[in-house]
C-alpha positions as CSV (number, residue, x, y, z in Angstrom):
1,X,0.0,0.0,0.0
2,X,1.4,3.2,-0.8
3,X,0.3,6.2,1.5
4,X,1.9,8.1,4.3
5,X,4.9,6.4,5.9
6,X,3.7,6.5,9.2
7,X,0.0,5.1,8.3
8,X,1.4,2.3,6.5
9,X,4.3,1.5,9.7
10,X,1.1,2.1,11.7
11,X,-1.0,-0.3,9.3
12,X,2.2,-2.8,9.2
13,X,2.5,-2.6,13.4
14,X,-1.6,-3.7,13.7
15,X,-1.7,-6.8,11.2
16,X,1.5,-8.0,12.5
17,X,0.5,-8.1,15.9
18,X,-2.9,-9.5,14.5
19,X,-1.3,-12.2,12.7
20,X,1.2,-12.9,15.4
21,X,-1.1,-13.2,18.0
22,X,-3.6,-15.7,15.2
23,X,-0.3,-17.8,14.9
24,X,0.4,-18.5,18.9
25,X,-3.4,-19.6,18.9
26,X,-3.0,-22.0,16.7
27,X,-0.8,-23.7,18.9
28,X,-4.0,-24.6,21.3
29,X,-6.9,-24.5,18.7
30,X,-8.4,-27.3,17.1
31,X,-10.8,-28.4,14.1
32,X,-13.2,-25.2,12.7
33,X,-12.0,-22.8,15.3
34,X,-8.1,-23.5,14.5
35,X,-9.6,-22.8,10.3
36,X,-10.7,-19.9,11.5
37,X,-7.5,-18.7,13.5
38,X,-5.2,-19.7,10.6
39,X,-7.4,-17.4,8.4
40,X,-6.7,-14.6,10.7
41,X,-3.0,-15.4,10.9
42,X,-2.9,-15.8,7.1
43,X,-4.4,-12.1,6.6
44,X,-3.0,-10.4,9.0
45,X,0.4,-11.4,7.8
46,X,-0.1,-10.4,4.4
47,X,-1.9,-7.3,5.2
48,X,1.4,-7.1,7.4
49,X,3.4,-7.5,4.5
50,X,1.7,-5.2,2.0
51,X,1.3,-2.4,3.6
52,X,4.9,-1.8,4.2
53,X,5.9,1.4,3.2
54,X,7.4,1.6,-0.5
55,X,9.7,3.8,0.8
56,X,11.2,1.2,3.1
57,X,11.1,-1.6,0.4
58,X,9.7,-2.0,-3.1
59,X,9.0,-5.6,-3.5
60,X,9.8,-6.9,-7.0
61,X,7.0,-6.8,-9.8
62,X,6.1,-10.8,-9.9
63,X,5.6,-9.9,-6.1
64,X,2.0,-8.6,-6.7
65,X,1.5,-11.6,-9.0
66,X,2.3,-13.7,-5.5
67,X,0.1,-12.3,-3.5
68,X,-2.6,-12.5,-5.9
69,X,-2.2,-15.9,-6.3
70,X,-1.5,-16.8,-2.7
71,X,-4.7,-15.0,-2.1
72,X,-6.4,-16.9,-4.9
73,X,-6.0,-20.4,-3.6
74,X,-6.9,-19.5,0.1
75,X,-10.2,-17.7,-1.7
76,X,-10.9,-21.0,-3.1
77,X,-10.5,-23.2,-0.4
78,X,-12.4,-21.0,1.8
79,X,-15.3,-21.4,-0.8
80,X,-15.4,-25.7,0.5
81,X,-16.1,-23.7,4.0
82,X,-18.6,-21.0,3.1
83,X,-21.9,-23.3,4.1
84,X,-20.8,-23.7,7.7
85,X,-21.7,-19.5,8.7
86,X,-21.5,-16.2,7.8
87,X,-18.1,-15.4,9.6
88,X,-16.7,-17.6,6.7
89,X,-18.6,-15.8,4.0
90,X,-16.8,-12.3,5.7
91,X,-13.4,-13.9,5.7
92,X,-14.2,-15.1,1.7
93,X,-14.7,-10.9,0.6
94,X,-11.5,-10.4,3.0
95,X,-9.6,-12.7,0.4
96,X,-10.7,-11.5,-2.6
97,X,-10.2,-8.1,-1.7
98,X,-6.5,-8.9,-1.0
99,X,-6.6,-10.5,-4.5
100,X,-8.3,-7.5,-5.9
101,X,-5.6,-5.3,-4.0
102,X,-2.8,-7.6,-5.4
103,X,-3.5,-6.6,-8.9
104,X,-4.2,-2.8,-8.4
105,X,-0.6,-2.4,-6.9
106,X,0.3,-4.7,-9.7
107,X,-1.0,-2.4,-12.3
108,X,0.2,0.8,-10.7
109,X,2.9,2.8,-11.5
110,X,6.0,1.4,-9.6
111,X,8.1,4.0,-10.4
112,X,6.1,6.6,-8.5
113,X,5.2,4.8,-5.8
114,X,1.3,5.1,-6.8
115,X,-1.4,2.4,-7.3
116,X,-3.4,2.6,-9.8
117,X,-6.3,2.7,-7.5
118,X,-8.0,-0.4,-8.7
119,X,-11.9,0.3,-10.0
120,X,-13.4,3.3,-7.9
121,X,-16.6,1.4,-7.5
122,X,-15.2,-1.8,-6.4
123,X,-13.0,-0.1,-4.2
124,X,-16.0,1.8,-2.6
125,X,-17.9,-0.8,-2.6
126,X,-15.6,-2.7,-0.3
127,X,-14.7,0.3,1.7
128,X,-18.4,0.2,2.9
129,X,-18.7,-3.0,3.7
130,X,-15.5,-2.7,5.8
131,X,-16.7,0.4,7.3
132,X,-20.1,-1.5,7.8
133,X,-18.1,-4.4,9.7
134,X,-16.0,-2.2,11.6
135,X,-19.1,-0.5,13.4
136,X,-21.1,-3.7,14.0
137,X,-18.0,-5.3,15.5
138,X,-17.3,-1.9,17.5
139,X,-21.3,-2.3,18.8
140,X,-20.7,-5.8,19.9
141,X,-17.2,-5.4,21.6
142,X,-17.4,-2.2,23.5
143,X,-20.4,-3.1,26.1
144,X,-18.1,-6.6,27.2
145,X,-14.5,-4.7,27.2
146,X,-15.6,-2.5,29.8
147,X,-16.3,-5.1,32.2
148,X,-12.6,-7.3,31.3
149,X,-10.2,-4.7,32.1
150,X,-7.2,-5.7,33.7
151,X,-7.6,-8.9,33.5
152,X,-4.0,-10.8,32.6
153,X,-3.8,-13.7,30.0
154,X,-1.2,-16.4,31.0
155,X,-1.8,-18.9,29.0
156,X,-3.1,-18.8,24.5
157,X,-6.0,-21.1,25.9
158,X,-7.1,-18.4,28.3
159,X,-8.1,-15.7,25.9
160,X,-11.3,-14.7,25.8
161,X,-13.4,-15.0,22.8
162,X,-13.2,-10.9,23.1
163,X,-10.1,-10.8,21.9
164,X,-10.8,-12.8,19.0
165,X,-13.9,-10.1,18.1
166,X,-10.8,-7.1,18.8
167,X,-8.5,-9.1,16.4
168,X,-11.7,-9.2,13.7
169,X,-11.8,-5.7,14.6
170,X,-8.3,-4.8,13.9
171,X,-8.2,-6.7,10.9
172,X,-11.5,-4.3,9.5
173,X,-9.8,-1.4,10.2
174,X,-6.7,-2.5,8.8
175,X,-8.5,-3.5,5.8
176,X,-10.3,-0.3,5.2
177,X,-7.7,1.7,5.9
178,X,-6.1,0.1,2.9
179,X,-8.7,0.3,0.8
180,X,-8.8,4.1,1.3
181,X,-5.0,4.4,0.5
182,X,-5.6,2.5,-2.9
């Protein structure tokens, strides 16, 4: 993503830690609810990855091409998964928006630094959505976080499901604050 310095160091610091913390719970998950944790890590990794600032490193062309495909395949396997609830459907427009992403910054002008933007509509289109997601996640997270402050995690297995919602959280700001530097 190409955009401020700061926002994208900002952007890369979030969906790290995302990721990160989506790859120590995969160490105590199991069956759908490790799917779904791997799904976090996965994005928040790449989101991680592309929104470092071009000014810190330009990845190579066929880079794009990578992610797109990476993307791709996870967008297809997730497809074998989209019956079992609507979280999975949300995590299906999460990786074909990375795929659409992928090929905007493909397409854009790499010796600028700019994307090409992608197609306004889609790119608004997602960005309300996101922006959609973000509030309703907000609504159901900030009446339970008031009553769990200060309470210390010692173990992946204790976390509350919370802090699963403030990852998805995270990951829907993340997401649209990418969309908006397109």
């Amino acid at each position: 993503m190409h955009g401020p310095a700061v926002s994208g160091w900002l952007l890369v610091a979030l969906c790290g830690g995302t990721g990160t913390y989506g790859l120590v719970q995969l160490r105590t998950r199991s069956g759908p609810t490790r799917e779904a944790v791997g799904g976090e890590a996965l994005m928040g990794c790449g989101m991680a990855a592309m929104a470092v600032p071009s000014a810190a490193f330009a990845p190579p062309d066929w880079a794009w091409t990578v992610y797109a495909v990476v993307y791709g395949v996870a967008a297809l396997a997730a497809l074998r998964v989209l019956p079992r609830g609507i979280h999975h459907l949300h995590h299906l427009i999460g990786l074909l928006a990375m795929v659409y992403m992928a090929i905007a910054m493909a397409y854009g002008d790499a010796h600028s630094g700019h994307a090409a933007g992608g197609l306004p509509a889609l790119t608004g289109a997602l960005a309300v959505y996101y922006a959609g997601y973000v509030l309703a996640f907000a609504a159901r997270l900030a009446p339970t976080a008031a009553h769990k402050v200060g309470t210390v995690l010692t173990e992946p297995s204790d976390v509350p499901p919370e802090m699963l919602t403030a990852c998805r959280l995270a990951m829907g700001v993340a997401m649209l604050a990418m969309l908006l530097m397109l």
